[in-house]
PDB file of N, CA, C and O in Angstrom:
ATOM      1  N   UNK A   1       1.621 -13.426  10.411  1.00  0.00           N
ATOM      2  CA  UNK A   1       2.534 -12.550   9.701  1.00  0.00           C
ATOM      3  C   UNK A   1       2.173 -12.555   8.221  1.00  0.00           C
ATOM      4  O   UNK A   1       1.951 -13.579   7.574  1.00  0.00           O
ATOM      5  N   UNK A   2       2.138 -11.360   7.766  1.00  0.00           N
ATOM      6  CA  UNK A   2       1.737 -11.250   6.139  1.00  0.00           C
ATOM      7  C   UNK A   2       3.069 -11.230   5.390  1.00  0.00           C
ATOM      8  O   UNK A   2       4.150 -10.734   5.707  1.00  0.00           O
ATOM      9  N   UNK A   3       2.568 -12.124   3.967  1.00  0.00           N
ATOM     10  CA  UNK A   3       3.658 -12.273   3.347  1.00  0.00           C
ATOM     11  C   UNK A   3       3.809 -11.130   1.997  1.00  0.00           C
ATOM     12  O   UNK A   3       4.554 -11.189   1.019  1.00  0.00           O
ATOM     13  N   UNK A   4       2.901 -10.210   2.343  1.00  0.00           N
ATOM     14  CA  UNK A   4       2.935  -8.939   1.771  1.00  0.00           C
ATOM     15  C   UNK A   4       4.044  -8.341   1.878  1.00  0.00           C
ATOM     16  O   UNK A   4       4.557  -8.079   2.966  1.00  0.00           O
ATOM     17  N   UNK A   5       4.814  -7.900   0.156  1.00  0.00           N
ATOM     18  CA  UNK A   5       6.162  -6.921   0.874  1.00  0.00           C
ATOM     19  C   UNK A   5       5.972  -5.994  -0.341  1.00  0.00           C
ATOM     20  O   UNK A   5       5.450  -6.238  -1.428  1.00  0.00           O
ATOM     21  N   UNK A   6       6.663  -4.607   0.237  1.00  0.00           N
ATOM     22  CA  UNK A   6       6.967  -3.859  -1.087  1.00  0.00           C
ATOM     23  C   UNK A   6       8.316  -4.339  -1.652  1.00  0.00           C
ATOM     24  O   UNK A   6       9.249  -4.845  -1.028  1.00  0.00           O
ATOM     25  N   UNK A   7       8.232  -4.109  -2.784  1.00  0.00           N
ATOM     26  CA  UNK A   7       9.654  -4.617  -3.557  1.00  0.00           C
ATOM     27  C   UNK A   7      10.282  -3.627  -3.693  1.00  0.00           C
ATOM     28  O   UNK A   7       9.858  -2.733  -4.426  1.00  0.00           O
ATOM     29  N   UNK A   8      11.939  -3.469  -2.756  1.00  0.00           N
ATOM     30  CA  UNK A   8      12.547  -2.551  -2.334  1.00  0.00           C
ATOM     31  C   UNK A   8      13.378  -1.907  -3.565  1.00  0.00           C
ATOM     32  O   UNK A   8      13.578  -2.601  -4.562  1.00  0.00           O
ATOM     33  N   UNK A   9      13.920  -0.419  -3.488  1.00  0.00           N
ATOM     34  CA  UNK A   9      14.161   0.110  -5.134  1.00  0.00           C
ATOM     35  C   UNK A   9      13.445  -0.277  -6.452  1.00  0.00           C
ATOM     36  O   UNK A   9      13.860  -0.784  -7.493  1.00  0.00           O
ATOM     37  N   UNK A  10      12.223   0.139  -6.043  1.00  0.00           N
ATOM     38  CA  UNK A  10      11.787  -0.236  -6.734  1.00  0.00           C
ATOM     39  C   UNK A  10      10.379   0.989  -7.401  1.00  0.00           C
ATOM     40  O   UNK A  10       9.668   1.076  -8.401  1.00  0.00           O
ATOM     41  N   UNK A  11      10.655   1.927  -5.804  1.00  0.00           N
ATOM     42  CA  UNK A  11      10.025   2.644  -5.741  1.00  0.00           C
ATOM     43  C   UNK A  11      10.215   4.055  -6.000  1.00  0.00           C
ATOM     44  O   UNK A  11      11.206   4.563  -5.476  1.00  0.00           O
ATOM     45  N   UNK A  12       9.339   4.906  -6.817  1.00  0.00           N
ATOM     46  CA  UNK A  12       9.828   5.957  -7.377  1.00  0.00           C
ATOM     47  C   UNK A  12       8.765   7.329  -7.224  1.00  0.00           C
ATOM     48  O   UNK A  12       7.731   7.219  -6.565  1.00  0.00           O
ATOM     49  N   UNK A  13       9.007   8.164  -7.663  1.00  0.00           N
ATOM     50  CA  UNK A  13       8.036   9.504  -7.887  1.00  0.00           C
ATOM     51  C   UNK A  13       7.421   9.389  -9.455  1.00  0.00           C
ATOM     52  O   UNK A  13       7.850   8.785 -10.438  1.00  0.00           O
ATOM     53  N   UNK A  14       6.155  10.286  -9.245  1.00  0.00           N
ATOM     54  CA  UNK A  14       6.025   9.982 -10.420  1.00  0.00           C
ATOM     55  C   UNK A  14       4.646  11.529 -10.464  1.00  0.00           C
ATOM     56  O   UNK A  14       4.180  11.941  -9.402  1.00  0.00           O
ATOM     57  N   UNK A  15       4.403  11.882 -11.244  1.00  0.00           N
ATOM     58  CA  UNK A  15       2.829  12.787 -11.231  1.00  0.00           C
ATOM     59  C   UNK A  15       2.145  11.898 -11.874  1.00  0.00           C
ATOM     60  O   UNK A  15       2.493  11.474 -12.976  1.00  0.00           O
ATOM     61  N   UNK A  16       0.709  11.380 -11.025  1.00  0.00           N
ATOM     62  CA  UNK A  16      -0.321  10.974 -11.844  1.00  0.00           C
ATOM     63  C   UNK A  16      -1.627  11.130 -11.194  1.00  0.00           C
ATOM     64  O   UNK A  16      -1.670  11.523 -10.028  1.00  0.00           O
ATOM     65  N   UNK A  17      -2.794  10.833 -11.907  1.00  0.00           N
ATOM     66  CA  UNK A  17      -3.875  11.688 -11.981  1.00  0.00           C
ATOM     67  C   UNK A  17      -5.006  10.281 -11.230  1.00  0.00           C
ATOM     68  O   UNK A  17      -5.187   9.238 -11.858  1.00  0.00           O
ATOM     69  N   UNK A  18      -5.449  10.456 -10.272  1.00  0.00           N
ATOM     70  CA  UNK A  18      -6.446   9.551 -10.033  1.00  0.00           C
ATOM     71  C   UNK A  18      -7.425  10.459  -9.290  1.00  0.00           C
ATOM     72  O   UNK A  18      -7.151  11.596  -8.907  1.00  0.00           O
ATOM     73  N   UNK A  19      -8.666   9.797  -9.118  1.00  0.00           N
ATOM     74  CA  UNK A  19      -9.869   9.985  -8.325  1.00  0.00           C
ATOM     75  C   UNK A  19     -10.000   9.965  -7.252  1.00  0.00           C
ATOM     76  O   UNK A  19      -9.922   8.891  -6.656  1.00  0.00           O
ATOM     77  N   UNK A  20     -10.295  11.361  -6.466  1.00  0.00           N
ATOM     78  CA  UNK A  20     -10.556  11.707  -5.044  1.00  0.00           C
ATOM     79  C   UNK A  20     -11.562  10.910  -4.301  1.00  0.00           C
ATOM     80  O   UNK A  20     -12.392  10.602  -5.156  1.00  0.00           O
ATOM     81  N   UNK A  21     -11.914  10.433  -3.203  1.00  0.00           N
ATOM     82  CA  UNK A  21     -13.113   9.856  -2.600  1.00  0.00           C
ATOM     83  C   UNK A  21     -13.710  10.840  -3.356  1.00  0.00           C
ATOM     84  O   UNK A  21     -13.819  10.210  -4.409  1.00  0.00           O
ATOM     85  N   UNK A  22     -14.169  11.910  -3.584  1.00  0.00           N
ATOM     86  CA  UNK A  22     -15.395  12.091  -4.007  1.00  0.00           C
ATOM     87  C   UNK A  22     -15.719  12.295  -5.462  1.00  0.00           C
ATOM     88  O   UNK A  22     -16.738  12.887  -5.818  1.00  0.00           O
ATOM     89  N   UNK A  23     -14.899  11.832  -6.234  1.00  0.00           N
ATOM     90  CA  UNK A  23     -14.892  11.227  -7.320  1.00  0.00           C
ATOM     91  C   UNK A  23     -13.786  12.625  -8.345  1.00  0.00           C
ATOM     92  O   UNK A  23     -13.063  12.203  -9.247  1.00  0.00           O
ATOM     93  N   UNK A  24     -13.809  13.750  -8.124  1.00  0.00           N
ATOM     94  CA  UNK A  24     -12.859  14.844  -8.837  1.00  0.00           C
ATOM     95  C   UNK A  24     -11.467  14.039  -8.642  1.00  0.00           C
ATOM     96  O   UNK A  24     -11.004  13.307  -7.768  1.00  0.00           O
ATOM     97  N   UNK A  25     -10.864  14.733 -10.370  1.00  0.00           N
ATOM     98  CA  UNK A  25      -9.825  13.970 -10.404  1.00  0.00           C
ATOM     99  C   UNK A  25      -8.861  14.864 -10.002  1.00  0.00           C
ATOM    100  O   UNK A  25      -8.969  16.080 -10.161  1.00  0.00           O
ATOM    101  N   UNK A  26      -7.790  14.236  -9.414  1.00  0.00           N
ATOM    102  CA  UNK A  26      -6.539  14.616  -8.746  1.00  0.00           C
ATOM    103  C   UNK A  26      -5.523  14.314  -9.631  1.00  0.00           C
ATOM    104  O   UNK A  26      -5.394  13.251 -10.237  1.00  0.00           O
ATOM    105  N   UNK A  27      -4.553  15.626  -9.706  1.00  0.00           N
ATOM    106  CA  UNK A  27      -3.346  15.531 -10.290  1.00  0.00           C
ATOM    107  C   UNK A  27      -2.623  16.044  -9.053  1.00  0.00           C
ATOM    108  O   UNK A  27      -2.853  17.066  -8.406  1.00  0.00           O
ATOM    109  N   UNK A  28      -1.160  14.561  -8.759  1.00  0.00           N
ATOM    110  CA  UNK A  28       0.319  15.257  -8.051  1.00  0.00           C
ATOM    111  C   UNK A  28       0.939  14.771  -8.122  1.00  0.00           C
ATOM    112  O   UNK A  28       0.820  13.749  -8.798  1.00  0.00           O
ATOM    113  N   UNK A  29       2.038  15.060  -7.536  1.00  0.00           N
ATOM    114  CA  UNK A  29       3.330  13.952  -7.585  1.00  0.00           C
ATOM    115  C   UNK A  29       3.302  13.145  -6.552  1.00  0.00           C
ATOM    116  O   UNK A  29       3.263  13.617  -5.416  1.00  0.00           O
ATOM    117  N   UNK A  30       3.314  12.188  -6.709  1.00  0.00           N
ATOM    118  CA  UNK A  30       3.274  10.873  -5.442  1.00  0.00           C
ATOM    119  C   UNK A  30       4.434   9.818  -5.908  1.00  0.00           C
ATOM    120  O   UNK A  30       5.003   9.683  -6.991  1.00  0.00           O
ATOM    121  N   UNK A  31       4.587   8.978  -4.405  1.00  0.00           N
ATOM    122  CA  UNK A  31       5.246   8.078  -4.658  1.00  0.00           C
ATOM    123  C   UNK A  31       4.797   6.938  -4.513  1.00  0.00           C
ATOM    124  O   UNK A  31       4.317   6.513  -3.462  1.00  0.00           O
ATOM    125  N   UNK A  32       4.927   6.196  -5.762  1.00  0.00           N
ATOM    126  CA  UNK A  32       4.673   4.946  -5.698  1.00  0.00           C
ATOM    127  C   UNK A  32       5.665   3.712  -5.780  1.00  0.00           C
ATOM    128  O   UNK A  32       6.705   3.643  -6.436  1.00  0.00           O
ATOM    129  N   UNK A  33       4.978   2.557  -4.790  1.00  0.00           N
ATOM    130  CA  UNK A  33       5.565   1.516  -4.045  1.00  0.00           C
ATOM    131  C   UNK A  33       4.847   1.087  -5.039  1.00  0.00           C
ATOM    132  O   UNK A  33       3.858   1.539  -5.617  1.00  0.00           O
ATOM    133  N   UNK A  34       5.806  -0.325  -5.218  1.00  0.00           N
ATOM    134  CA  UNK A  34       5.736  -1.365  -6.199  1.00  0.00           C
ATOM    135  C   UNK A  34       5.378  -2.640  -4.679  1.00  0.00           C
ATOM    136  O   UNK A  34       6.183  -2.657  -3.747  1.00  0.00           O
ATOM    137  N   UNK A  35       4.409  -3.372  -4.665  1.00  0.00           N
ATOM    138  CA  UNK A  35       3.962  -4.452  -3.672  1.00  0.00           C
ATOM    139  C   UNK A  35       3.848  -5.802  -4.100  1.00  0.00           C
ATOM    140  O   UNK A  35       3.415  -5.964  -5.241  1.00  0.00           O
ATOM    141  N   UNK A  36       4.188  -6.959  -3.331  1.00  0.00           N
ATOM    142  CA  UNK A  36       3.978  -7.993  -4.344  1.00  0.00           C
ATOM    143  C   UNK A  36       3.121  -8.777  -2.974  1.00  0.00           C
ATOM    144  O   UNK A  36       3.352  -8.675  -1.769  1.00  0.00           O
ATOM    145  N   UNK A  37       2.226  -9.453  -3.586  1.00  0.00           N
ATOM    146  CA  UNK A  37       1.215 -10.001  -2.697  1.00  0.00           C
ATOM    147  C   UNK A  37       0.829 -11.299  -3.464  1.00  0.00           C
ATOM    148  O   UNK A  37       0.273 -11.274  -4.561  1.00  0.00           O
ATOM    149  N   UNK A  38       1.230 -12.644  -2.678  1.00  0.00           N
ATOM    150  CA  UNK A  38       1.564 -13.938  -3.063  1.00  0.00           C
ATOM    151  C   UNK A  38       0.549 -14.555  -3.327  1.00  0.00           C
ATOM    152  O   UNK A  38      -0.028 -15.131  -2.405  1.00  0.00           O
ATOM    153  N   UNK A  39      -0.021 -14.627  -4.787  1.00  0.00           N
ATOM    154  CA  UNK A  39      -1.071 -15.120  -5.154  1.00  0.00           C
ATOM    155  C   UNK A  39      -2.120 -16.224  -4.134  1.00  0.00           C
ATOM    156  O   UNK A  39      -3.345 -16.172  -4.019  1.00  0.00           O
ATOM    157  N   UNK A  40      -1.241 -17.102  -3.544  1.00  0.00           N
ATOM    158  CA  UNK A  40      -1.981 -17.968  -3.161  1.00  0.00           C
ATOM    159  C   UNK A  40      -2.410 -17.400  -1.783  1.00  0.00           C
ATOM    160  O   UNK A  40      -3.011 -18.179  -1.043  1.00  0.00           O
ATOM    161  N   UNK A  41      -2.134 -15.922  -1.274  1.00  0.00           N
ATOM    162  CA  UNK A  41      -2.703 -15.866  -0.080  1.00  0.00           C
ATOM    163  C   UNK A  41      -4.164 -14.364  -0.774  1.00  0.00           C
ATOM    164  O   UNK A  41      -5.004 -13.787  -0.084  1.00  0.00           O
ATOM    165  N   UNK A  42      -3.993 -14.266  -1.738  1.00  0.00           N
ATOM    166  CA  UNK A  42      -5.205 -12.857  -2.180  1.00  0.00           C
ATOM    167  C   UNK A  42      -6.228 -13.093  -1.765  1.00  0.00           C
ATOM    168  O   UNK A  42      -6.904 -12.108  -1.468  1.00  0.00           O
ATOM    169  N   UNK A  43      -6.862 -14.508  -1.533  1.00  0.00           N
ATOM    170  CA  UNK A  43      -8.426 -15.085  -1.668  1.00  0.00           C
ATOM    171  C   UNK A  43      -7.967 -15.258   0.356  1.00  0.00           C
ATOM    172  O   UNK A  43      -8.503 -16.249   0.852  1.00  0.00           O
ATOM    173  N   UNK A  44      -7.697 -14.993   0.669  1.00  0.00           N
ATOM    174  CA  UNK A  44      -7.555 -15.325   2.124  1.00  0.00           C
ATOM    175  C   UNK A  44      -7.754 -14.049   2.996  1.00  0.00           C
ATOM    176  O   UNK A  44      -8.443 -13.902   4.005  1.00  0.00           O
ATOM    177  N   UNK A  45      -6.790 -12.976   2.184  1.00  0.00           N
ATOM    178  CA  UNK A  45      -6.849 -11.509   2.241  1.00  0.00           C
ATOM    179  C   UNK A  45      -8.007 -10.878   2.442  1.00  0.00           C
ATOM    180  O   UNK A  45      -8.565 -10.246   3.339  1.00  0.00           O
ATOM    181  N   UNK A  46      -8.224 -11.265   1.242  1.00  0.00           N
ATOM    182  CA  UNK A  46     -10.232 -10.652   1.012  1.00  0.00           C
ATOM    183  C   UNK A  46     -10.683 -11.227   1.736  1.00  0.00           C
ATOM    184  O   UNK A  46     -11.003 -10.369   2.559  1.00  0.00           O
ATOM    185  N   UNK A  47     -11.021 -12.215   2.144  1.00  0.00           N
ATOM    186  CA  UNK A  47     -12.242 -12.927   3.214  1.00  0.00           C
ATOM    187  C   UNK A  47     -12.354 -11.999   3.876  1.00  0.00           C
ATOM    188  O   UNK A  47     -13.311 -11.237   4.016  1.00  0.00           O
ATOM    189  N   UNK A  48     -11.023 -12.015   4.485  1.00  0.00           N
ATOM    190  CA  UNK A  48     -10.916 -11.655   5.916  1.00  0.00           C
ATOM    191  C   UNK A  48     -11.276  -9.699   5.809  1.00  0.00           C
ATOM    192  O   UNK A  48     -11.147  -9.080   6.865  1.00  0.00           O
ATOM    193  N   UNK A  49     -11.579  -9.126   4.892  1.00  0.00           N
ATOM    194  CA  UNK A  49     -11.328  -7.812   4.501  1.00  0.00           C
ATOM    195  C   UNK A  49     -13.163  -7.610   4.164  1.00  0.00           C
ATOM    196  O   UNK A  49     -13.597  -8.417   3.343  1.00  0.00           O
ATOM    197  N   UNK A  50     -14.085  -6.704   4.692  1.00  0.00           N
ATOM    198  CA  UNK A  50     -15.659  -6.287   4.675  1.00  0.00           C
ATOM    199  C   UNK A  50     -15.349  -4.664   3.760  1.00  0.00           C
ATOM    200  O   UNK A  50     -15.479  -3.733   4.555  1.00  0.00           O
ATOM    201  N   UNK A  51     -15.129  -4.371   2.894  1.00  0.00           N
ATOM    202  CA  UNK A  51     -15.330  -2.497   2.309  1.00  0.00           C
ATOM    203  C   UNK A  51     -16.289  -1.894   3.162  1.00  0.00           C
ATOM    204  O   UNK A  51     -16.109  -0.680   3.261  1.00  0.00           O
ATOM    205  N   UNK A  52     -17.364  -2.390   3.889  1.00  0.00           N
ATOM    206  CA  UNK A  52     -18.572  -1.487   4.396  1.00  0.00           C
ATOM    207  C   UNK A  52     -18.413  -1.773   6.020  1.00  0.00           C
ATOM    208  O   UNK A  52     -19.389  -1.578   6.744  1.00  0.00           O
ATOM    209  N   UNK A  53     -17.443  -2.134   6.451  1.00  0.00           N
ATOM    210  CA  UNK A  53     -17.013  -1.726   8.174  1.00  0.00           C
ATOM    211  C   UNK A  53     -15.859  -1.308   8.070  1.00  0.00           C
ATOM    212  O   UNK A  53     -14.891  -1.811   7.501  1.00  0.00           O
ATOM    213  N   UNK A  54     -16.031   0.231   8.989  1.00  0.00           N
ATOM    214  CA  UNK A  54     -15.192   0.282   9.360  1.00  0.00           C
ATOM    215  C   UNK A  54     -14.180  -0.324  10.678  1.00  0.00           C
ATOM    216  O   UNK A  54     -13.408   0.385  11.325  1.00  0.00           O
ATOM    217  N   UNK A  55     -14.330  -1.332  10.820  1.00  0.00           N
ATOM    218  CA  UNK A  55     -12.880  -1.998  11.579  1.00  0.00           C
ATOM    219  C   UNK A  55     -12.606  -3.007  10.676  1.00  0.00           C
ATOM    220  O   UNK A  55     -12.313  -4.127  11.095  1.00  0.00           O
ATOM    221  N   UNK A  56     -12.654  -2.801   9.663  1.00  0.00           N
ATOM    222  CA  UNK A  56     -12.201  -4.054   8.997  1.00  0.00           C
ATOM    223  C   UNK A  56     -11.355  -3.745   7.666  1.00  0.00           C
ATOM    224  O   UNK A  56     -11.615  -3.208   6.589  1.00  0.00           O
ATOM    225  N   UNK A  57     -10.353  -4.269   8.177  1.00  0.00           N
ATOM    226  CA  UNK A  57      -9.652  -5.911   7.988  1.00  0.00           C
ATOM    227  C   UNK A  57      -9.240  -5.526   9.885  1.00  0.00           C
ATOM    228  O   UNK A  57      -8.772  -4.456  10.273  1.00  0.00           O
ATOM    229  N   UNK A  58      -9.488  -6.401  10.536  1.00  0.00           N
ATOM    230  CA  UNK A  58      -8.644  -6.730  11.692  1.00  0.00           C
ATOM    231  C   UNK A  58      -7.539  -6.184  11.682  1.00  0.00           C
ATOM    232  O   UNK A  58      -7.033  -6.167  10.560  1.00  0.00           O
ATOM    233  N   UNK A  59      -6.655  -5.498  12.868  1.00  0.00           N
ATOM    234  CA  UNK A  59      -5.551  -4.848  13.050  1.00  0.00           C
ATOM    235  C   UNK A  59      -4.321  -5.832  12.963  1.00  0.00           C
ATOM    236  O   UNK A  59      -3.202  -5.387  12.710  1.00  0.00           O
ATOM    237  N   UNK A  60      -4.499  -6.914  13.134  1.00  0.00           N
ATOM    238  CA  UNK A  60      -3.453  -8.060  13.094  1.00  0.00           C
ATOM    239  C   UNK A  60      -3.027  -8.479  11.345  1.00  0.00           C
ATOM    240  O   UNK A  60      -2.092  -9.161  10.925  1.00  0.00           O
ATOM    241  N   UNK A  61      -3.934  -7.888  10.726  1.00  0.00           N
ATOM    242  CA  UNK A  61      -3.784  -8.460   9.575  1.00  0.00           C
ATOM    243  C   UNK A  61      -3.695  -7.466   8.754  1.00  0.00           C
ATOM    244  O   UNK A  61      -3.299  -7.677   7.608  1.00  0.00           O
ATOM    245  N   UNK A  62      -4.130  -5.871   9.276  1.00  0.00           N
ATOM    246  CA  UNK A  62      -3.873  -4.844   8.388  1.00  0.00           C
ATOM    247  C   UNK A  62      -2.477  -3.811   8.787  1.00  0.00           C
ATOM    248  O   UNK A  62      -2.185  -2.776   8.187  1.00  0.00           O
ATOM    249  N   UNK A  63      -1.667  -4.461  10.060  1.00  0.00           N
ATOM    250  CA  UNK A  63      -0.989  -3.660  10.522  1.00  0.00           C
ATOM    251  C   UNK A  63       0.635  -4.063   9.904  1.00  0.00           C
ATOM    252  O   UNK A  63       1.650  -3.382   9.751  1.00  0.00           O
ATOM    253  N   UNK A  64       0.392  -5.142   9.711  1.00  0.00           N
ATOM    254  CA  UNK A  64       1.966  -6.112   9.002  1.00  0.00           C
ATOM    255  C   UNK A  64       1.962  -5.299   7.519  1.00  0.00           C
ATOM    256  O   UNK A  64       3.016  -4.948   6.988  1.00  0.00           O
ATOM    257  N   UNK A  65       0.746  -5.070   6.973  1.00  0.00           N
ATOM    258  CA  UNK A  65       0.691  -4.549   5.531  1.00  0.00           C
ATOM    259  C   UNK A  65       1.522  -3.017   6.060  1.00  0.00           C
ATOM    260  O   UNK A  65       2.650  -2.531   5.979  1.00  0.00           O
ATOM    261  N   UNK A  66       0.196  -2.651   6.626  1.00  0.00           N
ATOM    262  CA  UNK A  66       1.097  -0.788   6.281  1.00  0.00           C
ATOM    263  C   UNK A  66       2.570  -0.748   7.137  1.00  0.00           C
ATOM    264  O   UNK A  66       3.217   0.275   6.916  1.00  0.00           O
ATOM    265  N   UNK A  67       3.100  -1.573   7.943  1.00  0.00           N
ATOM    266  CA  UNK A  67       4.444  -1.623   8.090  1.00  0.00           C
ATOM    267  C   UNK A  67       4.943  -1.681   7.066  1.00  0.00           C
ATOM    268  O   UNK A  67       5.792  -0.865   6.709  1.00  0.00           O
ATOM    269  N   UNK A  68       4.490  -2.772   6.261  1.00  0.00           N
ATOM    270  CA  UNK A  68       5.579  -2.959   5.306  1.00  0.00           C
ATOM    271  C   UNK A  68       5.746  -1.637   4.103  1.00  0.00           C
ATOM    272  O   UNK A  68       6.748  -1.137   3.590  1.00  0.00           O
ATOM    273  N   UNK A  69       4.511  -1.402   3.970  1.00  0.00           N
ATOM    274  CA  UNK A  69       4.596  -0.154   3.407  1.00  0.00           C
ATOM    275  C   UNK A  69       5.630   1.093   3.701  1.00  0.00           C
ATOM    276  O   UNK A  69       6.463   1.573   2.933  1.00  0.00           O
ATOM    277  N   UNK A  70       5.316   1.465   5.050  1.00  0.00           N
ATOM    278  CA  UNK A  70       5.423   2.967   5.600  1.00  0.00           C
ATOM    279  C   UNK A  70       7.216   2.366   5.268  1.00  0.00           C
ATOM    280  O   UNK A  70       7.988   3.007   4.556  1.00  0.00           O
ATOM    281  N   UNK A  71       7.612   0.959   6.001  1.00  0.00           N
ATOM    282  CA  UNK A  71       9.227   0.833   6.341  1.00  0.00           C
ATOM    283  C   UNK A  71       9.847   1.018   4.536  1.00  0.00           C
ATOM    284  O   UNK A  71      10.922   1.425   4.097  1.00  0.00           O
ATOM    285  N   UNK A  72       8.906   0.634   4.022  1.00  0.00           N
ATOM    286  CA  UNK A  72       9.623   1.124   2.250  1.00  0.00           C
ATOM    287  C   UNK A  72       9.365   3.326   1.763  1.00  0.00           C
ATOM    288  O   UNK A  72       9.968   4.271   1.257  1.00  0.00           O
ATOM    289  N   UNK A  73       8.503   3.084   2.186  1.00  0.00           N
ATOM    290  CA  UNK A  73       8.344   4.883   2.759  1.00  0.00           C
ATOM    291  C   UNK A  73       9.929   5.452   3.283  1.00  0.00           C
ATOM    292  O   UNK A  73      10.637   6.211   2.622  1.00  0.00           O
ATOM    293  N   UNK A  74      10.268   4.879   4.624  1.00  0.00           N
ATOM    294  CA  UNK A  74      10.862   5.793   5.365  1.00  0.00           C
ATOM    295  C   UNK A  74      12.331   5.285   4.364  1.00  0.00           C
ATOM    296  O   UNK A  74      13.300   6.038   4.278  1.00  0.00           O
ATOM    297  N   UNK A  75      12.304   4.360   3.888  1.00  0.00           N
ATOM    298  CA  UNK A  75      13.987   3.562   2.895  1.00  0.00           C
ATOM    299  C   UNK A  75      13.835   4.666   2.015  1.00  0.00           C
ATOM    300  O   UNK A  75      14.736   5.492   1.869  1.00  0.00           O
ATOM    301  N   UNK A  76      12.716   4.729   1.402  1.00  0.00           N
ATOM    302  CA  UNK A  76      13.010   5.843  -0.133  1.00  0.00           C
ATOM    303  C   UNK A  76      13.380   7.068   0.318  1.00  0.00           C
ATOM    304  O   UNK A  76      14.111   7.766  -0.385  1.00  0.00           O
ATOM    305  N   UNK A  77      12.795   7.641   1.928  1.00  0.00           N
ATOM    306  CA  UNK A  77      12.948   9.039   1.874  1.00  0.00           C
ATOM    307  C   UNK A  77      14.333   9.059   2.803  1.00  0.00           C
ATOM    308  O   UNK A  77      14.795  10.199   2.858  1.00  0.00           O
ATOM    309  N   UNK A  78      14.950   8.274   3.395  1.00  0.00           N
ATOM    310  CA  UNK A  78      16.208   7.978   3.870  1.00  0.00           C
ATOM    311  C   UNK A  78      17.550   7.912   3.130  1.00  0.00           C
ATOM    312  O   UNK A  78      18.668   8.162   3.580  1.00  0.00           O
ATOM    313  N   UNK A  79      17.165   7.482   1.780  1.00  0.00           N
ATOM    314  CA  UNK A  79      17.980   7.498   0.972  1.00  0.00           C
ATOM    315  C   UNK A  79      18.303   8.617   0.304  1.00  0.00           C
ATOM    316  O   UNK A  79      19.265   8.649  -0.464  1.00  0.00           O
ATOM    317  N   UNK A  80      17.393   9.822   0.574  1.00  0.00           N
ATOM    318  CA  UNK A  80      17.453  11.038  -0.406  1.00  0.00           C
ATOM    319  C   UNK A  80      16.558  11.087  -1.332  1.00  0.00           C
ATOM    320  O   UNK A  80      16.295  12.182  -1.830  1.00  0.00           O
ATOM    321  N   UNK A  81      15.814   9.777  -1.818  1.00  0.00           N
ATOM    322  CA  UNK A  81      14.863   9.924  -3.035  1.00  0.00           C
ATOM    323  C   UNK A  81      14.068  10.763  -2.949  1.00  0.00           C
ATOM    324  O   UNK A  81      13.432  10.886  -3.995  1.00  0.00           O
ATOM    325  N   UNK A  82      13.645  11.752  -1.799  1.00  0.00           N
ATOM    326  CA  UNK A  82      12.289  12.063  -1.979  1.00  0.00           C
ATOM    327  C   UNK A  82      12.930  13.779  -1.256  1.00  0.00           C
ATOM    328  O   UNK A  82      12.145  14.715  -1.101  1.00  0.00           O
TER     329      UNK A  82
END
């Protein structure tokens, strides 16, 4: 179990401008989650995490994350925020 959480109300709309995979920059409104990820597990995270496969990070270890995500997703847009 990951001790990854988003930090609830915490999360808001906002327009900002970042870089597409193919490098053009993107302007929209998005929402961003505030995440807190417990220092002493980051270096454990990464091991276990390759950028150049795709199956990786393992589903056991990448699936607790985007729960925790999406379940702060569905709170903000449940509430009306979005």
């Amino acid at each position: 179990m990951s001790s990854v959480h988003a930090i609830p109300f915490e999360t808001t709309t906002a327009e900002v401008s970042y870089p597409d995979a193919d490098g053009t920059e993107v302007e929209a409104e998005c929402v961003l989650l505030r995440i807190a990820v417990p220092t002493a597990e980051v270096a454990a995270l990464l091991a276990q995490y390759d950028p150049t496969s795709g199956t990786s990070p393992l589903v056991a270890v990448a699936r607790p994350i985007a729960r925790e995500l999406l379940d702060e997703l569905r709170r903000y847009t449940e509430e009306g925020s979005l």
